[in-house]
C-alpha positions in Angstrom: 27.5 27.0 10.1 24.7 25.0 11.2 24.7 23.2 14.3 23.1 24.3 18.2 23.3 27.2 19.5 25.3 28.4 22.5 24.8 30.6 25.5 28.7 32.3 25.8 28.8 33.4 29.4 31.4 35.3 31.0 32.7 34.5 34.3 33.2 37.3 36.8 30.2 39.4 37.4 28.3 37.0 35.4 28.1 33.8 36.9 29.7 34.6 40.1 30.6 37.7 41.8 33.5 39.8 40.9 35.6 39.7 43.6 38.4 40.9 41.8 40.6 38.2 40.3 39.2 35.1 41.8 41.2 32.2 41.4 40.7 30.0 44.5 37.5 27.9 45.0 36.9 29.4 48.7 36.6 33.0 47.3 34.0 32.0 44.7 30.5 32.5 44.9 27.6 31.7 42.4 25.5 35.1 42.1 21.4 34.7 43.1 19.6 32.6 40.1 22.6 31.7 38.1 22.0 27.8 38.9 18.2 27.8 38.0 19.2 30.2 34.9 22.2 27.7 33.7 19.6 25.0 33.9 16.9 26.7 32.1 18.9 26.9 29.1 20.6 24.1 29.4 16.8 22.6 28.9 16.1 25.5 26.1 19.0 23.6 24.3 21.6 25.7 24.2 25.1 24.4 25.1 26.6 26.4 28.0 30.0 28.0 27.2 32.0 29.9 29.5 34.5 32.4 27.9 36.6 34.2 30.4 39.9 36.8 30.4 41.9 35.5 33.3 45.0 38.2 32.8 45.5 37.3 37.1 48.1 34.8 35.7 49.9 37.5 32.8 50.1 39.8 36.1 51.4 37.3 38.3 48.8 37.4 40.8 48.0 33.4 40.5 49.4 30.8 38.0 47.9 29.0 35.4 47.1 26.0 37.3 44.9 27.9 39.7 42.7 29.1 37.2 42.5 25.4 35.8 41.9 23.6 39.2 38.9 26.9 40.0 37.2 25.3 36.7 37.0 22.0 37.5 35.6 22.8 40.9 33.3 25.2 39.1 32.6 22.1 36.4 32.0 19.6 39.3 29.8 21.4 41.8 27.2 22.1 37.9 27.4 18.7 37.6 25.9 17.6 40.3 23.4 20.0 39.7 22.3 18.2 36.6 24.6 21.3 34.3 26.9 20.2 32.3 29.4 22.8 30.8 30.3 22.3 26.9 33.2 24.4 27.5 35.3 26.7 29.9 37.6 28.8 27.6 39.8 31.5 29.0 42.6 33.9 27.9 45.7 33.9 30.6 47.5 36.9 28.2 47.6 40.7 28.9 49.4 42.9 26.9 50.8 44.4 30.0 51.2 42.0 32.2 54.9 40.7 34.3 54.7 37.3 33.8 56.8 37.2 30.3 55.3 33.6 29.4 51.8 35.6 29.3 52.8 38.9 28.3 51.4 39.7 25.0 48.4 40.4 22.6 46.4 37.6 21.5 43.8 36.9 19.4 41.8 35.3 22.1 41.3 38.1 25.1 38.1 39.6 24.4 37.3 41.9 22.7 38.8 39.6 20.4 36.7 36.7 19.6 39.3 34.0 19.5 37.9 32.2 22.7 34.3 32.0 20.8 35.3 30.9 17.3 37.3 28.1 19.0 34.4 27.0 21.0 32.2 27.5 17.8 34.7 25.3 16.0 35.2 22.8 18.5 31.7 21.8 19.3 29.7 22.6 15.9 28.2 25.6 17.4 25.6 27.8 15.2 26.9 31.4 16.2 23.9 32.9 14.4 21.2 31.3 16.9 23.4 31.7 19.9 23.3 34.3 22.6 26.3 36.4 24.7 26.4 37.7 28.5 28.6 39.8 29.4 29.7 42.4 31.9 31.9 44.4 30.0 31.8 46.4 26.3 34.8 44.1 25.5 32.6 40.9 26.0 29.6 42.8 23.5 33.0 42.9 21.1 33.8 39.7 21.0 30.3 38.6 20.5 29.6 41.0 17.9 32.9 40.3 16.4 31.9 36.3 15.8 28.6 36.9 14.7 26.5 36.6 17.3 23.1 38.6 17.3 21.9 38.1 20.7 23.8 40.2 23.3 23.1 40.6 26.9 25.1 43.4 29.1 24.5 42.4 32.9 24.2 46.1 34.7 23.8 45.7 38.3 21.1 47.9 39.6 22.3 51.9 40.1 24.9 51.2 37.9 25.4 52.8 33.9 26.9 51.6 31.0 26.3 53.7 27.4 25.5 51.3 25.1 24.9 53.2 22.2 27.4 51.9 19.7 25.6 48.4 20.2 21.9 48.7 19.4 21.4 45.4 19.4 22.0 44.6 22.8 20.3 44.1 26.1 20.9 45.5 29.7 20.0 43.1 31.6 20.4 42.9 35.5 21.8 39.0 35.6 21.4 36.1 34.0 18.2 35.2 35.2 16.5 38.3 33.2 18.0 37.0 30.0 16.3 33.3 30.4 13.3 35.3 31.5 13.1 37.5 28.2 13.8 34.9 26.2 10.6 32.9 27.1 8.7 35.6 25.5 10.8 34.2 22.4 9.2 31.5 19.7 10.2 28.6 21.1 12.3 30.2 23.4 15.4 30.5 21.1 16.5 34.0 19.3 16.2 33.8 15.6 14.1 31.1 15.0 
């Protein structure tokens, strides 16, 4: 497919800290350098996605609508920081969850890469020149799982993650390592 590439970004841990099922506005918090790191590849080209399991709704712990209104909020405070989002996906299901509406196995919770070839569909991305962070092996899944070479694992400082079954990605402490690793790049865009 040809077409831009895409920075898919998870949400918790990545953008903002993980606070464990954060659904209101007033518990969410940008991490340090996510803004500036948003905007640098926002100006490198790449269309910023945000893929996101939000299984708080399948267990009950919020509804739907919170998640929805926590995006827009999230949408309208990058705006006025000159970001603009291409896209905020997320996957309300878990398998196990006690909301029956949500309770099941879908093709779009990560590791599955449902929420990415949507997006990919959606907005004419090139998956082969785009790039993944994650937090989690299950985000690394998805991305590997939809084609996308460049992977980024964010590992917060003292912590361990084996990443042995992917070679090709990156530990990374946030976001703001990846942009930084990437201007080492030609032209600042994997695989050109």
């Amino acid at each position: 497919m040809s077409g831009r590439p895409a920075a898919f970004l998870d949400r918790d841990g990545v953008l903002n800290e993980d606070r464990g099922y954060v659904h209101r506005w007033e518990d969410f918090a940008f991490l340090p350098g996510v803004i500036d790191a948003l905007r640098r590849l926002q100006q490198k080209g790449y269309l910023l996605v945000v893929i996101t399991n939000q299984s708080a709704v399948a267990r009950g712990l919020c509804a739907e609508a919170d998640v929805l209104a926590l995006h827009e909020r999230m949408r309208a405070f990058l705006h006025r920081q000159g970001i603009e989002l291409a896209g905020i996906y997320y996957c309300p299901h878990h398998p196990q969850g006690s909301v029956a509406r949500y309770t099941r196995a879908c093709a779009c919770r990560k590791p599955e890469p449902g929420m990415i070839l949507r997006a990919a569909q959606e907005h004419g991305i090139d998956l082969a020149r785009s790039l993944l962070v994650g937090d989690k092996i299950s985000d690394l899944e998805a991305g590997r799982a939809a084609g996308i070479p460049s992977l980024y694992l964010v590992v917060p400082p003292g912590q361990e993650k084996d990443l042995s079954s992917f070679p090709e990605a990156q530990r990374v402490s946030g976001l703001s390592e990846v942009v930084e690793r990437m201007s080492t790049l030609k032209n600042g865009m994997p695989n050109s």
